[in-house]
PDB file of the backbone (N, CA, C, O) and the ligand in Angstrom, with CONECT records:
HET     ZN  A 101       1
ATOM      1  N   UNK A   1       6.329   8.886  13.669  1.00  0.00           N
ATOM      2  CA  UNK A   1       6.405   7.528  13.130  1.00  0.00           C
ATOM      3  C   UNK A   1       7.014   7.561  11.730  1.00  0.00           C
ATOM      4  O   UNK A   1       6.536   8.158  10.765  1.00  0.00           O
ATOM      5  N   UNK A   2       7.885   6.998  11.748  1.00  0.00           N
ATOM      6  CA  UNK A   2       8.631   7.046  10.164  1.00  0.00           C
ATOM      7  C   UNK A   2       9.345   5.480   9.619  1.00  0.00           C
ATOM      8  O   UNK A   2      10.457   5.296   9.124  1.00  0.00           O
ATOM      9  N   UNK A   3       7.816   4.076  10.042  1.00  0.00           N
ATOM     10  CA  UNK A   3       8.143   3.441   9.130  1.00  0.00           C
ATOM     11  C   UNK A   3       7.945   3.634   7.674  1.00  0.00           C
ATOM     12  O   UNK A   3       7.481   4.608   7.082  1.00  0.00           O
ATOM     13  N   UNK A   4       8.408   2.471   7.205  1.00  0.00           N
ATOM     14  CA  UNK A   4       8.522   2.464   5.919  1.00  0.00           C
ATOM     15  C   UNK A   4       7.385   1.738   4.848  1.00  0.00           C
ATOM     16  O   UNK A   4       7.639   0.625   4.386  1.00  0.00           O
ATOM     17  N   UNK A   5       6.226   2.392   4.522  1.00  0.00           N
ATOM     18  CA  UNK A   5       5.601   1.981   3.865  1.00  0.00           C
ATOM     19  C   UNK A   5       5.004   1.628   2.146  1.00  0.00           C
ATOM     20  O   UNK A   5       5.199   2.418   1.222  1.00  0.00           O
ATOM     21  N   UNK A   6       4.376   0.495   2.011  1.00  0.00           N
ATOM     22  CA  UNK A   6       4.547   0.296   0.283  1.00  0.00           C
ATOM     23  C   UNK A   6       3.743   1.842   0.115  1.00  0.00           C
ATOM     24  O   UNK A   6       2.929   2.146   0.987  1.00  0.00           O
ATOM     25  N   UNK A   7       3.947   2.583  -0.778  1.00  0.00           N
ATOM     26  CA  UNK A   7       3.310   3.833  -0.760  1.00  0.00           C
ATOM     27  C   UNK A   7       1.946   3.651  -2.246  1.00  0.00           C
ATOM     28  O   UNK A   7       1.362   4.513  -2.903  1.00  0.00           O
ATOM     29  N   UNK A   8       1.903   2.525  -2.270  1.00  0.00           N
ATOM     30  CA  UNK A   8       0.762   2.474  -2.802  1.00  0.00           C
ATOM     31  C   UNK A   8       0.047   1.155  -2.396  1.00  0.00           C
ATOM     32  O   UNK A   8      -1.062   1.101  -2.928  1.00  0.00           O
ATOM     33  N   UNK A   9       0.251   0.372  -1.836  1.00  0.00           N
ATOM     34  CA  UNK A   9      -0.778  -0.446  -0.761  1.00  0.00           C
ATOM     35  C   UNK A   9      -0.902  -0.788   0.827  1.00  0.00           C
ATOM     36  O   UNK A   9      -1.677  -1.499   1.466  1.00  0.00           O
ATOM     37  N   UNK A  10       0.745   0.434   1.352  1.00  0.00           N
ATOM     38  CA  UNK A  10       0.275   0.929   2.445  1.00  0.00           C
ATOM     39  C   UNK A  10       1.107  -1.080   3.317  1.00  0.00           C
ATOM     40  O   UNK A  10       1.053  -1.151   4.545  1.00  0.00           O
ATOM     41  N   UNK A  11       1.535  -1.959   2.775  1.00  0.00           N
ATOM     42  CA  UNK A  11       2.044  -2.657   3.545  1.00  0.00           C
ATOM     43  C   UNK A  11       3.540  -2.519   3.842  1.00  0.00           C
ATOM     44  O   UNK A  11       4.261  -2.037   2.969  1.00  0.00           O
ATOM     45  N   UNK A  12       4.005  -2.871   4.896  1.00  0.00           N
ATOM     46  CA  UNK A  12       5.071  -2.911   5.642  1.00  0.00           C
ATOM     47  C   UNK A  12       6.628  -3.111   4.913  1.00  0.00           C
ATOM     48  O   UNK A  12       6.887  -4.239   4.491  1.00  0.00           O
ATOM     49  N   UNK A  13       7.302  -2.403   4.817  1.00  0.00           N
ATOM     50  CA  UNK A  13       8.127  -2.454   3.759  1.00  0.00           C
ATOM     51  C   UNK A  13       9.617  -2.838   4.894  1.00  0.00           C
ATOM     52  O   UNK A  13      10.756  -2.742   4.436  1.00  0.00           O
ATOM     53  N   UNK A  14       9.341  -3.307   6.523  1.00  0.00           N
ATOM     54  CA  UNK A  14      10.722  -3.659   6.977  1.00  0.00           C
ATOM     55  C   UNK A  14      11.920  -3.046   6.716  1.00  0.00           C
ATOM     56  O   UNK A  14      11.913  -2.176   5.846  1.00  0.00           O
ATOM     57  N   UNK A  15      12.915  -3.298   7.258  1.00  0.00           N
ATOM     58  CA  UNK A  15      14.454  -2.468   7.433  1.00  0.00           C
ATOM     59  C   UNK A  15      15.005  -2.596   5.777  1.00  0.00           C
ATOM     60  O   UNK A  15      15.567  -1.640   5.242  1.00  0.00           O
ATOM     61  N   UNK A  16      14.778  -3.832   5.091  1.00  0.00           N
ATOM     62  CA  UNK A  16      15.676  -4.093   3.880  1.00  0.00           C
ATOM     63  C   UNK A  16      15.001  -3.609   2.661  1.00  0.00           C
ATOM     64  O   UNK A  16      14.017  -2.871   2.612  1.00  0.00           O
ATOM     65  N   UNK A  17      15.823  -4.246   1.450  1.00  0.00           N
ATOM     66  CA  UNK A  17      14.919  -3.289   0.341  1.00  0.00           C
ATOM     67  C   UNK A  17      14.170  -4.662  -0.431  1.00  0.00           C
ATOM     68  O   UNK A  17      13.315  -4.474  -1.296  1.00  0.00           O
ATOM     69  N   UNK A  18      14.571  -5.997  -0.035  1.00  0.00           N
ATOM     70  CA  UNK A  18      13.756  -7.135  -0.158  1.00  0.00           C
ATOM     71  C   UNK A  18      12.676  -7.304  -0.859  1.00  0.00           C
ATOM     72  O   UNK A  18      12.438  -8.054  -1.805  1.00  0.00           O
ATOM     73  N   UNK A  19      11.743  -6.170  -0.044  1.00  0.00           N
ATOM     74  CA  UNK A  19      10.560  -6.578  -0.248  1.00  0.00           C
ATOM     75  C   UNK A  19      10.186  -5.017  -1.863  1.00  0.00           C
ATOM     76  O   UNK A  19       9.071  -4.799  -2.336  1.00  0.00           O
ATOM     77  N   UNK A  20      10.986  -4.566  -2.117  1.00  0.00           N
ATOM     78  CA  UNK A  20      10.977  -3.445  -2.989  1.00  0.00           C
ATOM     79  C   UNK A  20      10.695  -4.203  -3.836  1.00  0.00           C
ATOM     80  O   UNK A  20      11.004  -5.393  -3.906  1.00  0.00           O
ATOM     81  N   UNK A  21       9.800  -3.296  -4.884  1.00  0.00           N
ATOM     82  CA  UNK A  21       9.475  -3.786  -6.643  1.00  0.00           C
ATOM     83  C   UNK A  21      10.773  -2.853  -7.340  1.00  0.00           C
ATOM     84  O   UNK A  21      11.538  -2.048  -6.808  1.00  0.00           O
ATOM     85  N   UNK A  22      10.665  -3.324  -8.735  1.00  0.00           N
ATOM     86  CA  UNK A  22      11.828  -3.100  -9.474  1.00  0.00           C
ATOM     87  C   UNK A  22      11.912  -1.741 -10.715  1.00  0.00           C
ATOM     88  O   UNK A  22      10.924  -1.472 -11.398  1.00  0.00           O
ATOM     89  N   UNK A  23      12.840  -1.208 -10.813  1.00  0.00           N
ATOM     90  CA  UNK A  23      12.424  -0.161 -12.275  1.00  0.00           C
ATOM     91  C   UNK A  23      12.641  -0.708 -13.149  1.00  0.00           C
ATOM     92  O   UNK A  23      12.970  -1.890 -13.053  1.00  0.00           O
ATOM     93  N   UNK A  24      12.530   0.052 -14.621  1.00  0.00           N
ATOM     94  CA  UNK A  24      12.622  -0.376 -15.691  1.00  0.00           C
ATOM     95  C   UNK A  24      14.528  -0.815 -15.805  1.00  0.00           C
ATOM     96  O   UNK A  24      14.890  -1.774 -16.487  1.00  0.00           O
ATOM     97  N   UNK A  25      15.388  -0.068 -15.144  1.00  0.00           N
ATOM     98  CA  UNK A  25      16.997  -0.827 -15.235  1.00  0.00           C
ATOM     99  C   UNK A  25      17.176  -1.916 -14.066  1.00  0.00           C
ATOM    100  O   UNK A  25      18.246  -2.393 -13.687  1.00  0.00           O
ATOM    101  N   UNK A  26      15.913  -2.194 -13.592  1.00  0.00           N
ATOM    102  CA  UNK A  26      16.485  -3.344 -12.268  1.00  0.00           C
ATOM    103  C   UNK A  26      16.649  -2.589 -11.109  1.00  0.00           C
ATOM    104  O   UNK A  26      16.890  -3.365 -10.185  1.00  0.00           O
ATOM    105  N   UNK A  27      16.628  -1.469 -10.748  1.00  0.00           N
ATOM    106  CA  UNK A  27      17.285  -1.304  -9.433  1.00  0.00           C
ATOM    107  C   UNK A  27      15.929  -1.030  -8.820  1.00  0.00           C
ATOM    108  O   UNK A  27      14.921  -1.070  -9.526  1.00  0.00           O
ATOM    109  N   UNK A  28      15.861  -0.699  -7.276  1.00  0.00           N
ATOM    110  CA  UNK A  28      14.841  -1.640  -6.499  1.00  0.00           C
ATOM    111  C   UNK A  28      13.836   0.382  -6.840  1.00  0.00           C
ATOM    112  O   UNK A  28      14.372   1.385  -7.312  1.00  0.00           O
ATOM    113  N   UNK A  29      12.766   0.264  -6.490  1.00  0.00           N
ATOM    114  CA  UNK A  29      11.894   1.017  -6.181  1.00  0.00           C
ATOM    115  C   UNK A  29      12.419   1.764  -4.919  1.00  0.00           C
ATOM    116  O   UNK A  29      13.253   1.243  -4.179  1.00  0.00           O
ATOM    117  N   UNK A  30      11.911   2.982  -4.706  1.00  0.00           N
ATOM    118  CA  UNK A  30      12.198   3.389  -3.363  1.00  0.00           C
ATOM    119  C   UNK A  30      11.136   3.549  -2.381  1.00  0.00           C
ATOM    120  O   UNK A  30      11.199   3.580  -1.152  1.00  0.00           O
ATOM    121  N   UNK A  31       9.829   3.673  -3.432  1.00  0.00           N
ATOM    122  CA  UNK A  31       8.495   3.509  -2.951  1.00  0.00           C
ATOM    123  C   UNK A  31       7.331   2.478  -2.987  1.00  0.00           C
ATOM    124  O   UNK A  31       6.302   2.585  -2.320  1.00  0.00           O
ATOM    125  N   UNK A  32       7.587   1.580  -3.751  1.00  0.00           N
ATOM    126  CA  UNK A  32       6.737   0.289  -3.813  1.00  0.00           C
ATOM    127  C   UNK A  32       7.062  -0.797  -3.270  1.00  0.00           C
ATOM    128  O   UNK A  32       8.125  -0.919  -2.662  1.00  0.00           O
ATOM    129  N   UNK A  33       6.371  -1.560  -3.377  1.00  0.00           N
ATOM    130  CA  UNK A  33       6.535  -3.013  -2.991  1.00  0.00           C
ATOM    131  C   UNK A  33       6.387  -4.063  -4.294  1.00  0.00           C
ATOM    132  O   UNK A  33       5.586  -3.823  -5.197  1.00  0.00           O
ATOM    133  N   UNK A  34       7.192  -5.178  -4.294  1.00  0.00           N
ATOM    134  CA  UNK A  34       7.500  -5.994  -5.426  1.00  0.00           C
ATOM    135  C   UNK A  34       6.042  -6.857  -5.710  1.00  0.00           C
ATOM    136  O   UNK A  34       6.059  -7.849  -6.440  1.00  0.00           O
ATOM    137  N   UNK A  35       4.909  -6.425  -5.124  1.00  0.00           N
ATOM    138  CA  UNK A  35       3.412  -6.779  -5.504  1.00  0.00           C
ATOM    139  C   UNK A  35       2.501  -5.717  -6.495  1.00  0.00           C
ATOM    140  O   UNK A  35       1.588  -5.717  -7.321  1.00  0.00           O
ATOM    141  N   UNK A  36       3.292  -4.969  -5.899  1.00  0.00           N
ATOM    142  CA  UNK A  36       2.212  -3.373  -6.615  1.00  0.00           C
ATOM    143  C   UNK A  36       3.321  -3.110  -8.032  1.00  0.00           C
ATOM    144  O   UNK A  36       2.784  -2.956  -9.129  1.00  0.00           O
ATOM    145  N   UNK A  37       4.816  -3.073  -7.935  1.00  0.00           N
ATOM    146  CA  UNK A  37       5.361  -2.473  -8.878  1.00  0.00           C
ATOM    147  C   UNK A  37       6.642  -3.400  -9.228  1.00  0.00           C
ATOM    148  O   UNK A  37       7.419  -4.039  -8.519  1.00  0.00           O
ATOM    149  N   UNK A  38       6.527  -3.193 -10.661  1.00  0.00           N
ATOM    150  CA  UNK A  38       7.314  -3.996 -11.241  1.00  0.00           C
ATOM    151  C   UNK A  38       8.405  -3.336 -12.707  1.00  0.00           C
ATOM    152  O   UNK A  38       7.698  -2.621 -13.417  1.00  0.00           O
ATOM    153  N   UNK A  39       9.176  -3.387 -12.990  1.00  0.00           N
ATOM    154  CA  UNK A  39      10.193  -2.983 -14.343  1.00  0.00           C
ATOM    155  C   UNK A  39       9.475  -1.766 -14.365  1.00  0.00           C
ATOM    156  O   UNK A  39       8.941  -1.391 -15.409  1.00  0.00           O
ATOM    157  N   UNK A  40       9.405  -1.078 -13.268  1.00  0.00           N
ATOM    158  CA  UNK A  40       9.022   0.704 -13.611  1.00  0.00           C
ATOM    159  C   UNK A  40       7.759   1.021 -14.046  1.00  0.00           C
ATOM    160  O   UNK A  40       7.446   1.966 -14.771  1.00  0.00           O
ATOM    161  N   UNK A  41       6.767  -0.156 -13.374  1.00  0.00           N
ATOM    162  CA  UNK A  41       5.630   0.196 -13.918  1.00  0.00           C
ATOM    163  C   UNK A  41       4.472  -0.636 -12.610  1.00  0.00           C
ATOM    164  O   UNK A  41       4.866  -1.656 -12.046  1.00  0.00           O
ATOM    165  N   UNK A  42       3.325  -0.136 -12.340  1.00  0.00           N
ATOM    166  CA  UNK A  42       2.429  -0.094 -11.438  1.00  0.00           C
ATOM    167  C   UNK A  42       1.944  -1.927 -12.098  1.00  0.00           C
ATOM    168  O   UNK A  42       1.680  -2.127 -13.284  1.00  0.00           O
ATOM    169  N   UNK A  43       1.935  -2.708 -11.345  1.00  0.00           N
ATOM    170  CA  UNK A  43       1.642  -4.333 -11.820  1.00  0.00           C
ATOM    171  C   UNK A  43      -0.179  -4.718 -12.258  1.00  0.00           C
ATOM    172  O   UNK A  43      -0.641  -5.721 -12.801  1.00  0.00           O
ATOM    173  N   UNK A  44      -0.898  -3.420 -11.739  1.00  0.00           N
ATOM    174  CA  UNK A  44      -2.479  -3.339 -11.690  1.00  0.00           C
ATOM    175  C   UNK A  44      -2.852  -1.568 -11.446  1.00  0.00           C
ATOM    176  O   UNK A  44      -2.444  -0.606 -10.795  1.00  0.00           O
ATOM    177  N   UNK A  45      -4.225  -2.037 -12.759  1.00  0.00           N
ATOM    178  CA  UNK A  45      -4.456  -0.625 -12.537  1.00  0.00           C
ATOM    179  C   UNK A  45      -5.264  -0.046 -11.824  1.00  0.00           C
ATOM    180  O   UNK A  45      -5.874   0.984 -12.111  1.00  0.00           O
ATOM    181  N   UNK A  46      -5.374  -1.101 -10.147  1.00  0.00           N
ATOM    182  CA  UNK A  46      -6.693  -0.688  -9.294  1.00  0.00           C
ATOM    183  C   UNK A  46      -6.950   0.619  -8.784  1.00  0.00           C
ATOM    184  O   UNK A  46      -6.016   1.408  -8.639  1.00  0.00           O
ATOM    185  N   UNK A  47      -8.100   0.920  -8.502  1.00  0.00           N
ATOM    186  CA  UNK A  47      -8.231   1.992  -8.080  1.00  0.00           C
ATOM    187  C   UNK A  47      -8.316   1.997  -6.847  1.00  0.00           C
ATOM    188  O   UNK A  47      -8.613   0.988  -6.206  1.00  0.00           O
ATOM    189  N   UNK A  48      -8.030   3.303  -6.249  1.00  0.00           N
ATOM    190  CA  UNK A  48      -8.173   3.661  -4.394  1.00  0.00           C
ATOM    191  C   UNK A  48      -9.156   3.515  -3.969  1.00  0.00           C
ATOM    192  O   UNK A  48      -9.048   4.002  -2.843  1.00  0.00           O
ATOM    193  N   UNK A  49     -10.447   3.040  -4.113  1.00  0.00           N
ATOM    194  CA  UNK A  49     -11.814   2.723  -3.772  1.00  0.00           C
ATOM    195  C   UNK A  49     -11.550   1.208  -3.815  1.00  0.00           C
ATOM    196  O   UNK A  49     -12.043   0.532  -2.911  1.00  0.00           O
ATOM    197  N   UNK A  50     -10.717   0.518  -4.912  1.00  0.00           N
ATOM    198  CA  UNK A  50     -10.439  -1.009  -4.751  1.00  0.00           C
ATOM    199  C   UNK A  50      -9.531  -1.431  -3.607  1.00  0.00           C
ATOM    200  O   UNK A  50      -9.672  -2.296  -2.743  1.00  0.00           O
ATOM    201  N   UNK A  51      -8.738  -0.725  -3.811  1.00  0.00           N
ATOM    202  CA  UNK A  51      -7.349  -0.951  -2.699  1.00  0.00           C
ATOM    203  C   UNK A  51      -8.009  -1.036  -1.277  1.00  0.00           C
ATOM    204  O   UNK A  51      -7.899  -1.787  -0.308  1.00  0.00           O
ATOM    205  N   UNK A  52      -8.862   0.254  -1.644  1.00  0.00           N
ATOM    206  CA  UNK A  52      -9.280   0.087   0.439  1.00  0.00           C
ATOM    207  C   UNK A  52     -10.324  -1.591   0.650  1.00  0.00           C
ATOM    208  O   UNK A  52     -10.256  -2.421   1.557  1.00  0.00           O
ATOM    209  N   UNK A  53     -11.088  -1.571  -0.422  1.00  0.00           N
ATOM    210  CA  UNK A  53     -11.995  -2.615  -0.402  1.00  0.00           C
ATOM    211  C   UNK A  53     -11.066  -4.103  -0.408  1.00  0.00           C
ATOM    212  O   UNK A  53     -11.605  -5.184  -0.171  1.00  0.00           O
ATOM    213  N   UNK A  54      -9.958  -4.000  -0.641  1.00  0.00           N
ATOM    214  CA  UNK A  54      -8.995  -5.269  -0.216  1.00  0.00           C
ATOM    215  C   UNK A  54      -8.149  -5.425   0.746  1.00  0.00           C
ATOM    216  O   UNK A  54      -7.734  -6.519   1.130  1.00  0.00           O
ATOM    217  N   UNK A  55      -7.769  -4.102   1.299  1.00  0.00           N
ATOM    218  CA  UNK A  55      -7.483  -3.825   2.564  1.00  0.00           C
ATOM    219  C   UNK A  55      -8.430  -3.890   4.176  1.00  0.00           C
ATOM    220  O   UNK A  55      -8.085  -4.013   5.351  1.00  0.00           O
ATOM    221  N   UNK A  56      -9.526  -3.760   3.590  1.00  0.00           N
ATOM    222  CA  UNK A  56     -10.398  -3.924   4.819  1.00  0.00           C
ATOM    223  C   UNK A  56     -10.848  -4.878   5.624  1.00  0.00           C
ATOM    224  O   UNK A  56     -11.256  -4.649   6.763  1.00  0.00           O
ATOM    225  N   UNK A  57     -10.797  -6.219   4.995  1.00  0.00           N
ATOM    226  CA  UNK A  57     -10.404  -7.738   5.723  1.00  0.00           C
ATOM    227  C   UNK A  57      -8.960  -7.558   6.612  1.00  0.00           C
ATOM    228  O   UNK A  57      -8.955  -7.730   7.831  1.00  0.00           O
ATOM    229  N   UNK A  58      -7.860  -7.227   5.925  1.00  0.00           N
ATOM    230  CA  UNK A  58      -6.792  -7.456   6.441  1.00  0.00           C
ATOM    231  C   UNK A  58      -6.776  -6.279   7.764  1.00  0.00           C
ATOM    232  O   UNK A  58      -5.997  -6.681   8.628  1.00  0.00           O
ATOM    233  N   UNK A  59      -7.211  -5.385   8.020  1.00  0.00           N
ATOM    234  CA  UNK A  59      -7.123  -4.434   8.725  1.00  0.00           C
ATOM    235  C   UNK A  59      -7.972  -4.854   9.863  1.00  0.00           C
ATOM    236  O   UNK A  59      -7.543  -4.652  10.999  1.00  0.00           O
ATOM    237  N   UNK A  60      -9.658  -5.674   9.616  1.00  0.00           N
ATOM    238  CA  UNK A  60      -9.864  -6.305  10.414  1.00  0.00           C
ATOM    239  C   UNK A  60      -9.805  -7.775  11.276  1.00  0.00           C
ATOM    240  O   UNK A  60     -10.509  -8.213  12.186  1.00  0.00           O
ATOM    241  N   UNK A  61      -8.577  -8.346  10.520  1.00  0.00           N
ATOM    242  CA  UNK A  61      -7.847  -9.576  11.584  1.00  0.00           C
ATOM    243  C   UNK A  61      -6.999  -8.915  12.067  1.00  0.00           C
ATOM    244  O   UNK A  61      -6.711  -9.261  13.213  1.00  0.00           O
ATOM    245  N   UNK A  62      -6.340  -7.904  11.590  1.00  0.00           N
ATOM    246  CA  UNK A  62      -5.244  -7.311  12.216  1.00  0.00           C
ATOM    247  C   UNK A  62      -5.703  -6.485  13.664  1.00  0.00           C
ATOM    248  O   UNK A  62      -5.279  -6.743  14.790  1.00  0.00           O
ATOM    249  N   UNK A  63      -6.442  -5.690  13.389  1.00  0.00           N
ATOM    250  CA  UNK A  63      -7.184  -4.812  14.816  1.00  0.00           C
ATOM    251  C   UNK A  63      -8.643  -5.628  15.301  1.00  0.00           C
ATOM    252  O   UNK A  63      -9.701  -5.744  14.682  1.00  0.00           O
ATOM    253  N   UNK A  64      -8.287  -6.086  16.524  1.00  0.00           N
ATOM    254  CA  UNK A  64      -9.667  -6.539  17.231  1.00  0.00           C
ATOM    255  C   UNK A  64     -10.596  -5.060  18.011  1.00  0.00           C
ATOM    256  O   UNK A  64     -10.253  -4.084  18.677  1.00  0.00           O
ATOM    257  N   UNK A  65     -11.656  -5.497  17.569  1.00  0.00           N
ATOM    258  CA  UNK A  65     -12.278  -4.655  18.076  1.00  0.00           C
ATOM    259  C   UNK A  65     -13.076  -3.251  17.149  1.00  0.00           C
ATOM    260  O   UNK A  65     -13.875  -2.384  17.504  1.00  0.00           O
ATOM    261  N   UNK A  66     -12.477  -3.524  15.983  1.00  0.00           N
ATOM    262  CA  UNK A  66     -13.638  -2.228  15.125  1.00  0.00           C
ATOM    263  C   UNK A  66     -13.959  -3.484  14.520  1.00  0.00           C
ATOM    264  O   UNK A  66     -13.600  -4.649  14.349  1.00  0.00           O
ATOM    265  N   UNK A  67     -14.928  -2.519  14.265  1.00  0.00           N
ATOM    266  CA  UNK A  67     -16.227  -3.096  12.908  1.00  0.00           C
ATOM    267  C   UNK A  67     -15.788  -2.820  11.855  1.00  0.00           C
ATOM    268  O   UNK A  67     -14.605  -2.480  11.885  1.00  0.00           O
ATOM    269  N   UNK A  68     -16.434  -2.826  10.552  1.00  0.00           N
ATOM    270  CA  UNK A  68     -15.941  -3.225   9.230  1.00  0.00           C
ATOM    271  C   UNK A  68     -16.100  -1.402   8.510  1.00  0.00           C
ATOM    272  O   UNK A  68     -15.327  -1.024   7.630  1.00  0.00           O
ATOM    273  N   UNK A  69     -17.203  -0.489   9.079  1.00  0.00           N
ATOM    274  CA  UNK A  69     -17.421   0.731   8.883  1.00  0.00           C
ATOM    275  C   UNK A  69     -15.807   1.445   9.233  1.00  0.00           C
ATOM    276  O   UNK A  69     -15.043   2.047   8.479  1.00  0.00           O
ATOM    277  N   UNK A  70     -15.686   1.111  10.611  1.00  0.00           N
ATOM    278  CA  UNK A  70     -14.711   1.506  11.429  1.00  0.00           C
ATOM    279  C   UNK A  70     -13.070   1.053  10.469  1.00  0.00           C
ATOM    280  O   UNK A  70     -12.098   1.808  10.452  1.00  0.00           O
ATOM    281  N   UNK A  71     -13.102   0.106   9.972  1.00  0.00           N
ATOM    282  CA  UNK A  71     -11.812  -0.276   9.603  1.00  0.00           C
ATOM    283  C   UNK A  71     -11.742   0.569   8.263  1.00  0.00           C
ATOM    284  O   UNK A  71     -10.752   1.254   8.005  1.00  0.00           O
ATOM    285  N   UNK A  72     -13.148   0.464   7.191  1.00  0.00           N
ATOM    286  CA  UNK A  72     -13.551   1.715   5.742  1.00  0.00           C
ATOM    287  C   UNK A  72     -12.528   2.811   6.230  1.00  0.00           C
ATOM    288  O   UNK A  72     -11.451   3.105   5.712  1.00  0.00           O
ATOM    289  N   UNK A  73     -13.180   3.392   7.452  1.00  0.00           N
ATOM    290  CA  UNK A  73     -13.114   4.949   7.541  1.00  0.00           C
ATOM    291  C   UNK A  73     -11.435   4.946   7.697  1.00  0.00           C
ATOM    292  O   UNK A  73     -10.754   5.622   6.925  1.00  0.00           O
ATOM    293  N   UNK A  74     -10.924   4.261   8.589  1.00  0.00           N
ATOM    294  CA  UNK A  74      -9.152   4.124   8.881  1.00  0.00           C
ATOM    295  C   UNK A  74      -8.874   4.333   7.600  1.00  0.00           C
ATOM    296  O   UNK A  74      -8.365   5.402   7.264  1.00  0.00           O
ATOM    297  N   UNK A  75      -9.213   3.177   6.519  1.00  0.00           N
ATOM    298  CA  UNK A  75      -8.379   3.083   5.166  1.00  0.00           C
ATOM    299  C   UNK A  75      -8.914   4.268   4.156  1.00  0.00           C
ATOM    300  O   UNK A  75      -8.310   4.466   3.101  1.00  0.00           O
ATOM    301  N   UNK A  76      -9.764   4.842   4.421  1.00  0.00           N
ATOM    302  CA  UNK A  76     -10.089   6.104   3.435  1.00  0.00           C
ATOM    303  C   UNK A  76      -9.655   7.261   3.781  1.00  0.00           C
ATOM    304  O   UNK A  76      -9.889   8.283   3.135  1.00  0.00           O
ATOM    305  N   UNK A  77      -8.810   7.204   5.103  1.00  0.00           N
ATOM    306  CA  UNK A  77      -8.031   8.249   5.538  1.00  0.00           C
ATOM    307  C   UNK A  77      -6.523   8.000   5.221  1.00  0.00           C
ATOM    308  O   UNK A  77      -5.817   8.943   4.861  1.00  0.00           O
ATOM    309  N   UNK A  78      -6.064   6.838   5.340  1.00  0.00           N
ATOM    310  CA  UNK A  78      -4.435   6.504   5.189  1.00  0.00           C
ATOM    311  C   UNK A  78      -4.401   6.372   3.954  1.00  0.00           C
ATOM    312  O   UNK A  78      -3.425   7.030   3.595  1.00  0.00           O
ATOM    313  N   UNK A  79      -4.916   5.881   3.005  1.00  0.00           N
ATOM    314  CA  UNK A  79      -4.846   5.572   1.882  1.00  0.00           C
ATOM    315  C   UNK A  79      -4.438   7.600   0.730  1.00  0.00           C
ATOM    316  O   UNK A  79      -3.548   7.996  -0.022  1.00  0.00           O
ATOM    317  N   UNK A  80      -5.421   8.052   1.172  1.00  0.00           N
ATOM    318  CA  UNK A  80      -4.555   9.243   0.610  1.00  0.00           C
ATOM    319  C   UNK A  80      -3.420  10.181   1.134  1.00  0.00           C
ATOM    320  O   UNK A  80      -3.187  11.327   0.750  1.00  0.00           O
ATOM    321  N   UNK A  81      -2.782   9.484   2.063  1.00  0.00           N
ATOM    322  CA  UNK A  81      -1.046   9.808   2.555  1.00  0.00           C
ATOM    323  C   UNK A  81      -0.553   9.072   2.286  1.00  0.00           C
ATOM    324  O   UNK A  81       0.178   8.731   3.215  1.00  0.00           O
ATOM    325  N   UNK A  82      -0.397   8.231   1.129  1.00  0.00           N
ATOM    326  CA  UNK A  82       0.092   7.389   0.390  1.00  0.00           C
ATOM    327  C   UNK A  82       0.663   8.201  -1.122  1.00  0.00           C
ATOM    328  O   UNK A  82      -0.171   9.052  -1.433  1.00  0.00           O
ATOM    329  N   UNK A  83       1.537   8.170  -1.862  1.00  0.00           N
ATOM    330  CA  UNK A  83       2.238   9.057  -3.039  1.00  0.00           C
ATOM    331  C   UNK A  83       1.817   8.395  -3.905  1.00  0.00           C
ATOM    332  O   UNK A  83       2.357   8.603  -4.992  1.00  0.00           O
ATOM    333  N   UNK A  84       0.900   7.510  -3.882  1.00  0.00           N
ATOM    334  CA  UNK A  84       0.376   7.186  -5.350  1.00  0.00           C
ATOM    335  C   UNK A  84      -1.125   7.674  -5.689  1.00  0.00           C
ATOM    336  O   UNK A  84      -1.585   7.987  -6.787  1.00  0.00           O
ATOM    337  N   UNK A  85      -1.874   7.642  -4.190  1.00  0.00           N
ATOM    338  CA  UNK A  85      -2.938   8.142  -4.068  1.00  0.00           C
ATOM    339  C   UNK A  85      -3.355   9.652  -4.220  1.00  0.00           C
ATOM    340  O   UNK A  85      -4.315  10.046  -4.883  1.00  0.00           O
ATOM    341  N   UNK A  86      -2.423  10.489  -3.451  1.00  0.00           N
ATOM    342  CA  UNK A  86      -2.450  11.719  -2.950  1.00  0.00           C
ATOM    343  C   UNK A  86      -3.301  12.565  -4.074  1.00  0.00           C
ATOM    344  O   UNK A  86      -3.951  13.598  -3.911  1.00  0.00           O
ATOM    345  N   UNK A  87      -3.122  11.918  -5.072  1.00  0.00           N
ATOM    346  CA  UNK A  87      -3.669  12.896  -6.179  1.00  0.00           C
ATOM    347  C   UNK A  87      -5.001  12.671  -6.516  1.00  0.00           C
ATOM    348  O   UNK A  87      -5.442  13.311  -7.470  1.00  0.00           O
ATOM    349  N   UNK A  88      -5.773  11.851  -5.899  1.00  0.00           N
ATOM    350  CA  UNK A  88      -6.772  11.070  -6.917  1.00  0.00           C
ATOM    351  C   UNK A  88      -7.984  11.709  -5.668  1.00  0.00           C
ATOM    352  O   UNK A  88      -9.185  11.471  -5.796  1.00  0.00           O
TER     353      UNK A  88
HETATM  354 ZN    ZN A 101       2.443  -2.469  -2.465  1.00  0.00          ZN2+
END
């Protein structure tokens, strides 16, 4: 599987660069999304314990059928194969 994901909130980054955040000269990110990153700089300084905790609603309208434990455990696993996370 080799979509293309915001690599620090893990949403859908589609074929174009559209949805890319920006560096400090304007040109698009290659890894963010224009929510998380902005003029070369991270837009919030949440942490990966926050991220999953705002991700876990969306993960459960999205998948029918887990519970809210079940959707935690998904995002505390994907969330550090993410390049912003990986380290933390
Ligand atoms: Zn993002």
């Amino acid at each position: 599987m080799n979509k293309k994901l915001c690599q620090s909130c893990g949403k859908p980054m589609g074929q174009t660069d559209e949805l890319y955040g920006t560096e400090k000269n304007g040109a698009k990110s290659k890894d963010y999304c224009n929510d998380c990153y902005k003029n070369g700089a991270f837009t919030t300084n949440i942490t990966k314990e926050r991220m999953i905790e705002v991700s876990v609603p969306y993960l459960l309208k999205e998948k029918t059928g887990i519970n809210e434990a079940e959707a935690r455990e998904e995002m505390e696993t994907f969330f550090p194969t993410l390049k912003r996370w990986k380290n933390t």
